[in-house]
C-alpha positions in Angstrom: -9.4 -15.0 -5.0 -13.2 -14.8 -6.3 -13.0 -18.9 -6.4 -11.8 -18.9 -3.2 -14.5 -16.9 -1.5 -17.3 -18.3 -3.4 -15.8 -21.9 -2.3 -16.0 -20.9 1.1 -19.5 -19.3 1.0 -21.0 -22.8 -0.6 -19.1 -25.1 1.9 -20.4 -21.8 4.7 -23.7 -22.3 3.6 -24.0 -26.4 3.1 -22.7 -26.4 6.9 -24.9 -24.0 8.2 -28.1 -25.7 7.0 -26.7 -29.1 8.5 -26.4 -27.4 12.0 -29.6 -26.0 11.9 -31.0 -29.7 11.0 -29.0 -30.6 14.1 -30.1 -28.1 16.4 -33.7 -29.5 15.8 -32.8 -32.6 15.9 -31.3 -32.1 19.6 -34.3 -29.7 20.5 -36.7 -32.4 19.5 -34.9 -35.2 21.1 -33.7 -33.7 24.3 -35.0 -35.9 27.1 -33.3 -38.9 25.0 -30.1 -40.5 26.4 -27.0 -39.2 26.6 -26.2 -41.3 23.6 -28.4 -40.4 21.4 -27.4 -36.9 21.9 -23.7 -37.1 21.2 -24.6 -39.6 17.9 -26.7 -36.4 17.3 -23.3 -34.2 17.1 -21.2 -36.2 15.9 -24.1 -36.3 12.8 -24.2 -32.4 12.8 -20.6 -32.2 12.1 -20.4 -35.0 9.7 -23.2 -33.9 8.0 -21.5 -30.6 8.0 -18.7 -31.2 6.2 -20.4 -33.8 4.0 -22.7 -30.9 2.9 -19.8 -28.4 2.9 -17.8 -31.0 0.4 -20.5 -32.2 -2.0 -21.9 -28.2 -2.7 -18.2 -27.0 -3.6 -17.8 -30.6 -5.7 -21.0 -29.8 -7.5 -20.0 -26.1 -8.0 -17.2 -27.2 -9.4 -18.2 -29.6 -12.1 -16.2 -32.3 -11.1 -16.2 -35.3 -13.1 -18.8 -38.5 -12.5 -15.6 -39.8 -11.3 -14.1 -37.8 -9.2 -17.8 -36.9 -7.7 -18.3 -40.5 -6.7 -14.4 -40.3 -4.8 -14.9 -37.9 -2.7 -18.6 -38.9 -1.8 -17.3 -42.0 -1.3 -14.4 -40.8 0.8 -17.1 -38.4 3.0 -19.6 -42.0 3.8 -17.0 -43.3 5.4 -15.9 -40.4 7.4 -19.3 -40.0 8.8 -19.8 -44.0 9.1 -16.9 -44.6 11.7 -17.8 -40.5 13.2 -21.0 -41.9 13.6 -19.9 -45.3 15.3 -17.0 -43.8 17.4 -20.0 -41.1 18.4 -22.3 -44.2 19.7 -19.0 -46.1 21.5 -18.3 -43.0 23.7 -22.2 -42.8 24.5 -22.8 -46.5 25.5 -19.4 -45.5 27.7 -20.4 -42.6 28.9 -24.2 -43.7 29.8 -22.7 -46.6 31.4 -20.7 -44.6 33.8 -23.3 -42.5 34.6 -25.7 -45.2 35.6 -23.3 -47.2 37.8 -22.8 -43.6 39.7 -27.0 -43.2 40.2 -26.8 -46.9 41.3 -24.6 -45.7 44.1 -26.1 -42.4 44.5 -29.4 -44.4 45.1 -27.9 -46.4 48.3 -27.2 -43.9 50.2 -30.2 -42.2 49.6 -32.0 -44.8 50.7 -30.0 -44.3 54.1 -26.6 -45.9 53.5 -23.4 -44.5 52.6 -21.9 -43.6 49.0 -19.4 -45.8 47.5 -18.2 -44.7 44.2 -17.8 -46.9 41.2 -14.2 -48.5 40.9 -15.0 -48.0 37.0 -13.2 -45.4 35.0 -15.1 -41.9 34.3 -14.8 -38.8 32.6 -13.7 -35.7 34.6 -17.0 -34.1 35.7 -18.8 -37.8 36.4 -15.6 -38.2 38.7 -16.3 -34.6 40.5 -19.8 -35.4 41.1 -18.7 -38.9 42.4 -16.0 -36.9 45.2 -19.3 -34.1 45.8 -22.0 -37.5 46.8 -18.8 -39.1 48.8 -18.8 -35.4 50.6 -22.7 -35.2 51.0 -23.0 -38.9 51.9 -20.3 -38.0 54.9 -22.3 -34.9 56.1 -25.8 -36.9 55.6 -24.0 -39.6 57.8 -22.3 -37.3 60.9 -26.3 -35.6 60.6 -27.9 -39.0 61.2 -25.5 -39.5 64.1 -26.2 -36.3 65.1 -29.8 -36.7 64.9 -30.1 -40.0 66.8 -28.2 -38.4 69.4 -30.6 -35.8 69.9 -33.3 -38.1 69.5 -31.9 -40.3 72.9 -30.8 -37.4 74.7 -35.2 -36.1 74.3 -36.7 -39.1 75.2 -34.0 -39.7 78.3 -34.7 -35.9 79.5 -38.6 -36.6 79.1 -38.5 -39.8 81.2 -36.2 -38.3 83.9 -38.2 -34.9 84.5 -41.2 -36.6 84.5 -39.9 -39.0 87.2 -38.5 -35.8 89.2 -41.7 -34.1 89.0 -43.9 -37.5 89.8 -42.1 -38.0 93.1 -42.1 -34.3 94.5 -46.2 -33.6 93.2 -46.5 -37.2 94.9 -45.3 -36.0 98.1 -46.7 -32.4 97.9 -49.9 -34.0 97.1 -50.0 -36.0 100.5 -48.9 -33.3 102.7 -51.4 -31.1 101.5 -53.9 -34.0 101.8 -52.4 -34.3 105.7 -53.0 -30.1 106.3 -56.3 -30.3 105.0 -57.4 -33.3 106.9 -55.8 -32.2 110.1 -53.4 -35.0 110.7 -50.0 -32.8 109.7 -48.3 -33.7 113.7 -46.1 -30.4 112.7 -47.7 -28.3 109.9 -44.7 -25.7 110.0 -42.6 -28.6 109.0 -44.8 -29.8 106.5 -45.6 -25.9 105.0 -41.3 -25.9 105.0 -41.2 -29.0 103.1 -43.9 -27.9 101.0 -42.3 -24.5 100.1 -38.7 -26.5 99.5 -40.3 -28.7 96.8 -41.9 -25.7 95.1 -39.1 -23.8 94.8 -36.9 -26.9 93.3 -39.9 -27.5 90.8 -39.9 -23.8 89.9 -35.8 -23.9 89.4 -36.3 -27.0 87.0 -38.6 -25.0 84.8 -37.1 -22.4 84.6 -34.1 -24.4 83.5 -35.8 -26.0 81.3 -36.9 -22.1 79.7 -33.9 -21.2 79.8 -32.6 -24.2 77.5 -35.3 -23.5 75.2 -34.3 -20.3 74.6 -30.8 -21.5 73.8 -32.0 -24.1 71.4 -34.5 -21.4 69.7 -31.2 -18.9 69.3 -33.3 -16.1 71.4 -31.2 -15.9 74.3 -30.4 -12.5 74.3 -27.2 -11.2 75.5 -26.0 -7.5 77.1 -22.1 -8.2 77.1 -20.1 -5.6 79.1 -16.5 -5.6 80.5 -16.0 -7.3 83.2 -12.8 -8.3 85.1 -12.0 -12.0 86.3 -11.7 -10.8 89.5 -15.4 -10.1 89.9 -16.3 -12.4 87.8 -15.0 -15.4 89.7 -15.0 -14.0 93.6 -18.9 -13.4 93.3 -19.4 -17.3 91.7 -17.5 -18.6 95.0 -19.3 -15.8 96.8 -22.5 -17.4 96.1 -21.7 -21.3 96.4 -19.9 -20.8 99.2 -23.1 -21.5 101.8 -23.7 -25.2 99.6 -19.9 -25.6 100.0 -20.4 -25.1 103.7 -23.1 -27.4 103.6 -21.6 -30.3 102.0 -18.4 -30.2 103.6 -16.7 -28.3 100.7 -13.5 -26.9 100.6 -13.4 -23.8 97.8 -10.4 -22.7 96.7 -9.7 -19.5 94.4 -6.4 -18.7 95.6 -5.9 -17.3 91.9 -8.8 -14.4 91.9 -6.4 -11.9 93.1 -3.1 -13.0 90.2 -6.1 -13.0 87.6 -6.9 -9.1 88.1 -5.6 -7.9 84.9 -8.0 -10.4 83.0 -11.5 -9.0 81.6 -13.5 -10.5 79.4 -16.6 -8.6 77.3 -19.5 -11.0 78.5 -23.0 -10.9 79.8 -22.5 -11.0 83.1 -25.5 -12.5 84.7 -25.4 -15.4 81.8 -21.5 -16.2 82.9 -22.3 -16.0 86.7 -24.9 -18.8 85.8 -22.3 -20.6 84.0 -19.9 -20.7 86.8 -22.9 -21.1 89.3 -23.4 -24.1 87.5 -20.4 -25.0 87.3 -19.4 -25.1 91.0 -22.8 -26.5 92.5 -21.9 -29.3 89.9 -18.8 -29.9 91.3 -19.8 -28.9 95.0 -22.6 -32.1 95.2 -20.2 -34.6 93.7 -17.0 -34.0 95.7 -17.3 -35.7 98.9 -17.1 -34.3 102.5 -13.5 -33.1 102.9 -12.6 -32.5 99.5 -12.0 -29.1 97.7 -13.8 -27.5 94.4 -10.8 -25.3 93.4 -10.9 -22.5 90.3 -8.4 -21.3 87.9 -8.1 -19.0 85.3 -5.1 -17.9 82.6 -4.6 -16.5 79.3 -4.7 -18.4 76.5 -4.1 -18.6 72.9 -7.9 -18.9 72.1 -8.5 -15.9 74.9 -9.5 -16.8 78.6 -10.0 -20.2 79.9 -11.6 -21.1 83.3 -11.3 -24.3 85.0 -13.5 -25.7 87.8 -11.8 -29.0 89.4 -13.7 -31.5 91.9 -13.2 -34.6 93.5 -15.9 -36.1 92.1 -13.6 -39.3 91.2 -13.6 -38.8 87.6 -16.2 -39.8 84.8 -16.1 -42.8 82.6 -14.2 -42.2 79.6 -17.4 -43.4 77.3 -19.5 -40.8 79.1 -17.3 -38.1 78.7 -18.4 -37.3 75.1 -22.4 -36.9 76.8 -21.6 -34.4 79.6 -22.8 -31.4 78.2 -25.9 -33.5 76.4 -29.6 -32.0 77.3 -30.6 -34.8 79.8 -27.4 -36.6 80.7 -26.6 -37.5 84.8 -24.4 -39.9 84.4 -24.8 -43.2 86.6 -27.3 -43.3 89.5 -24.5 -43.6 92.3 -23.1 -39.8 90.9 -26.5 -38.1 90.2 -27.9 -36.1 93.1 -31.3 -36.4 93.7 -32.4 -32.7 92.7 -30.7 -32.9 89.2 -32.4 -32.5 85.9 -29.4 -33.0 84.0 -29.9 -29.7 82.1 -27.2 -27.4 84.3 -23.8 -28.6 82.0 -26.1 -28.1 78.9 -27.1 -24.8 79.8 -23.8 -24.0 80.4 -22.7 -25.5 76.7 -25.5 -23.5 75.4 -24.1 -19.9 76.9 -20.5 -20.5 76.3 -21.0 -21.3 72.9 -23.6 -18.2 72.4 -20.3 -16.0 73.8 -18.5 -17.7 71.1 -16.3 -19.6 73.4 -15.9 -23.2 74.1 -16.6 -25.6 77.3 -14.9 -28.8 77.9 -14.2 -31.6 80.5 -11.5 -34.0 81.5 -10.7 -36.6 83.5 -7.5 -35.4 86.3 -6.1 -37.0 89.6 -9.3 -37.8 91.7 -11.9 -36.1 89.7 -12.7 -34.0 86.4 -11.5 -30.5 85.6 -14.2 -28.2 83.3 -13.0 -26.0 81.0 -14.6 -22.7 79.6 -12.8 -20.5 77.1 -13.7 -17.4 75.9 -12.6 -14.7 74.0 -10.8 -12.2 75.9 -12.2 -8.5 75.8 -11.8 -6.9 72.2 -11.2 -10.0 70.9 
């Protein structure tokens, strides 16, 4: 048993000092390849039991002969160790550089392809991870562009609508001063119309800031449909009247039971928006009707026009900052910032707004959670 033990403590020892030659050998060569650092192993443990065998062999007083076997025997174990060690690196580093190759397109603005060679387990995760990123880097470029047209569109069309009215209030105040105004209560009127459709375009334009910033604040309270909807048809009902508008809520009174935990004022501009929308592109004789039911998703509301419906390649842009649509459906007074404000609200009540194309025009859809939702 003694023989035993001390056998074991020489082949101990001869191993440990080879794995502390190792570990400096790694800590000294650690920025080298991958290579050199798994010939580097495969040495330690080579080494290892080379060390462990030749100690014991000595301690035992083995013959010349024998001596030379079994040293002979432990060369060529750590000879093809040693080669199969440098194989699997020139593999593995290969793999590894074809996957930075393609990790270097697409972050130079492409898209990640990985390699169609074969690779170890975690080179193969890290290939599914870039195709993930490159995916997310690509719908964020998309994105980006997007947001990018819809900018320089909404700069180009508010400077336009502030051009033309500043143009005009310009001359008319011009005309008062000098006199020549034939009917300065008209032109005062006028003067006081423009203002106030100047002063509603910025303060659109502050309230979309404040939904891009994320400091719109809201005060949600219970309210009922009921009220909700009759006081939105309440207040576009003198446009309606103006533009030859049929409203129709004929559903207000089935939708009683309905409530919703919203800011109010925030959702009455929603549905003002909403119906003033659909109120200046439905022609003379048509009809702006609004709906609302239960859903699976909470409450939705719909707002239906005649407006003759909206290109299917547009209907992806509605709610963008800046989008009117084609000259022949944009009223003169637009911005093009009253669907994205009402994007921007809906989604800070955590609900939803959509649009479709139905028989004769588009029907707009808001869902929201319904009230302890």
């Amino acid at each position: 048993m003694r023989d035993i033990l001390l056998i074991a403590l020489f082949a101990f020892l001869g191993a440990v000092g080879a794995g502390l030659l190792g570990a400096l050998a790694l800590f000294v060569l650690r920025r080298r390849s991958l290579t050199v650092s798994l010939t580097v192993v495969a040495a330690v443990a080579v080494t290892a039991m080379l060390a462990g065998t030749l100690v014991v062999a000595w301690a035992m007083f083995l013959s010349p002969h024998d001596l030379t076997v079994v040293t002979t025997v432990a060369a060529m174990a750590a000879t093809v160790s040693l080669a199969t060690a440098l194989l699997l690196g020139r593999w593995v580093v290969a793999r590894s550089n074809a996957l930075t190759l393609a990790a270097r397109s697409f972050g130079d603005g492409g898209s990640f392809a990985a390699p169609a060679l074969p690779a170890t387990a975690e080179l193969s995760a890290l290939s599914r991870e870039l195709e993930a990123t490159s995916a997310k880097l690509a719908v964020s470029r998309d994105r980006e562009r997007a947001l990018e047209t819809s900018r320089r569109e909404l700069v180009a069309w508010i400077s336009h609508d502030l051009r033309t009215p500043l143009a005009g209030l310009r001359a008319m105040s011009e005309a008062l001063e000098d006199g020549m105004a034939a009917d300065p209560d008209r032109y005062l009127r006028q003067i006081r119309a423009e203002v106030e459709r100047m002063n509603d375009m910025v303060g659109d334009l502050f309230e979309l800031s404040r939904i891009h910033a994320g400091s719109l604040v809201l005060s949600p309270s219970r309210i009922s449909l009921h009220d909700l909807v009759g006081d939105a048809l309440a207040g576009a009902d003198p446009l309606a009247g103006q533009h030859g508008v049929r409203l129709v809520g004929d559903l207000v009174d089935a939708i009683d039971a309905l409530a919703v935990e919203v800011d109010a004022k925030e959702m009455s501009r929603v549905l003002g928006n909403l119906l003033i929308n659909a109120i200046r592109r439905t022609p003379a004789d048509g009809t702006v009707a609004v709906a609302a039911a239960a859903s699976a998703d909470g409450v939705v509301l719909t707002v239906t026009d005649g407006c003759g419906g909206i290109p299917e390649e547009d209907l992806p842009r509605v709610f963008d900052t800046g989008w009117r649509g084609s000259h022949a459906r944009t009223p003169p007074s637009g911005a093009g910032l009253g669907l994205a404000i009402v994007r921007g609200i809906v989604e800070a009540h955590r609900g939803s707004a959509t649009v479709r194309n139905v028989a004769g025009g588009c029907c707009f859809e808001v869902t929201l959670p319904a009230a302890g939702a």
